[in-house]
VOGU-3710 file (C-alpha; in Angstrom, 3 decimals, decimal comma):
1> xxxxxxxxxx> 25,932/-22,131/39,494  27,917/-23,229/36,354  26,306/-25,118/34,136  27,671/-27,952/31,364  26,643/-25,690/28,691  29,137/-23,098/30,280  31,813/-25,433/29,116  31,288/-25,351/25,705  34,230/-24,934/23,320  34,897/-22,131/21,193
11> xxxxxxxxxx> 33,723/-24,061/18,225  30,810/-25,209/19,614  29,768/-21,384/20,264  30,442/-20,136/16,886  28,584/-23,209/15,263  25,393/-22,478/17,688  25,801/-18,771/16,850  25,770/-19,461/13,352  22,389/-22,167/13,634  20,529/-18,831/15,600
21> xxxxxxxxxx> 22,197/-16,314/13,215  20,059/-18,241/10,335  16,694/-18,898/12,816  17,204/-14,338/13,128  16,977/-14,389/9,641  14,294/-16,887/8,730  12,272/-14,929/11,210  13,005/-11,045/10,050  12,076/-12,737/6,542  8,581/-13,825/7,930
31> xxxxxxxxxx> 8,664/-10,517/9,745  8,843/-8,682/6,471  6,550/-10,673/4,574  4,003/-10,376/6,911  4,496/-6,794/7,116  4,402/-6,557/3,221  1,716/-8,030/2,532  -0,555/-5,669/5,347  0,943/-3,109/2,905  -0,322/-4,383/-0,186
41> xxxxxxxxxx> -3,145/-5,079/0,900  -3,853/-1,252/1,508  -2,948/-0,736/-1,480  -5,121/-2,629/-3,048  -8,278/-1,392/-1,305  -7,033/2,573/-2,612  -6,732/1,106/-6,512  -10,054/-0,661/-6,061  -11,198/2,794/-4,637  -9,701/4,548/-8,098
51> xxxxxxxxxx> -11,218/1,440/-10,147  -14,531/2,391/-8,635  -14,159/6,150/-9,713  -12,670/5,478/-13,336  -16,042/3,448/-13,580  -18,319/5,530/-12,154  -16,810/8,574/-14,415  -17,807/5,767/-17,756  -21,186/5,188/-16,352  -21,749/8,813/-16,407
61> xxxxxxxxxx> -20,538/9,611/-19,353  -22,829/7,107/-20,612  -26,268/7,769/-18,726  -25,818/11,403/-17,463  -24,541/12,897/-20,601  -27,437/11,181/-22,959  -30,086/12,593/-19,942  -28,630/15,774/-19,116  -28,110/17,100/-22,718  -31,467/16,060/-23,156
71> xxxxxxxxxx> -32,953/18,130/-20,449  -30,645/21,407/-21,088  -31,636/20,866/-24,702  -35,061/20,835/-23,548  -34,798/23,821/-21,670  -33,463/26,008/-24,448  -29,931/25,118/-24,385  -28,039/23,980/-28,304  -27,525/20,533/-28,354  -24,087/20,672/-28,379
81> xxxxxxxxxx> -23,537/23,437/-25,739  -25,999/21,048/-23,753  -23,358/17,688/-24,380  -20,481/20,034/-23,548  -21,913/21,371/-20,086  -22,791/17,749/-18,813  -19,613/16,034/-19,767  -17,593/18,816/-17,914  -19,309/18,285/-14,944  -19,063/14,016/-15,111
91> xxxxxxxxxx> -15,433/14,106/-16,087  -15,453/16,615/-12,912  -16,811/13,809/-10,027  -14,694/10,984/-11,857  -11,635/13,329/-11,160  -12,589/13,943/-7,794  -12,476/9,797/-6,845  -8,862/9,329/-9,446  -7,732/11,942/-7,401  -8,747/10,568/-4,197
101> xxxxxxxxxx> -7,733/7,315/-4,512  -4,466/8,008/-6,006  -3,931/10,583/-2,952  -4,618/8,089/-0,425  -2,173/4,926/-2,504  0,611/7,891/-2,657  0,409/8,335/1,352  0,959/4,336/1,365  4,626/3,053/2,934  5,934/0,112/1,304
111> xxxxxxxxxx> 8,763/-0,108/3,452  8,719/-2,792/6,328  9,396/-0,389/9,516  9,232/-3,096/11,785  11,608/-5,482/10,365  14,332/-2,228/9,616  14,013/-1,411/13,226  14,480/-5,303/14,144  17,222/-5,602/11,793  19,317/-2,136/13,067
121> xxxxxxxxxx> 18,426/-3,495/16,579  19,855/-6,933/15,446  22,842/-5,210/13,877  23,507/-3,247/16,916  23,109/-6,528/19,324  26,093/-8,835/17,536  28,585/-5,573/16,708  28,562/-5,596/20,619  27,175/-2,168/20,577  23,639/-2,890/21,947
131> x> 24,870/-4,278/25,610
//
């Protein structure tokens, strides 16, 4: 069953094609920002995890190096040998969360699949290649 709309001129078409052409774009834009921001928002948990191990390596060089050299000096060890021993091992755990947290914001993918897919599919769809 035709309908009016089936009757449209040429002009008509291309100016209706051009209002949806700009609604597919305002939309892959939300699509990406929406995306994005899921992104960045993992991202920002992994640098609060490396914040949280950068501090937790100054607390212990502040506390556990004045207390451990204190005990190994105690217990026979120089003074200095004592300081050197504890802050190796601190400086160790701190490295351990830098390292993990930096592994895990490395592993992060900044790129919005979704809307690349969309936009290829999109791409495909008005080239005439996606019927």
């Amino acid at each position: 069953m035709a309908t009016p709309a089936d009757n449209r001129s040429l002009g008509d078409l291309m100016a209706e094609l051009s209002r949806e052409t700009g609604r597919l774009v305002q939309k892959e834009i939300e699509l990406a920002t929406i995306e994005l921001s899921g992104k960045i928002s993992d991202a920002g948990r992994s640098v609060a995890v490396t914040a949280a191990g950068g501090a937790l390596v100054h607390a212990g060089l502040l506390v556990l190096l004045a207390a451990l050299v204190i005990g190994l000096t105690q217990l026979g060890v120089e003074p200095w040998l004592a300081a050197v021993i504890v802050a190796l091992a601190t400086m160790a755990v701190g490295y351990a969360f830098v390292s993990k947290g930096t592994s895990t914001l490395r592993q992060t993918r900044f790129a919005p699949r979704h809307t690349i897919e969309t936009l290829k599919e999109n791409a495909k769809w008005t080239t005439g290649q996606g019927a």
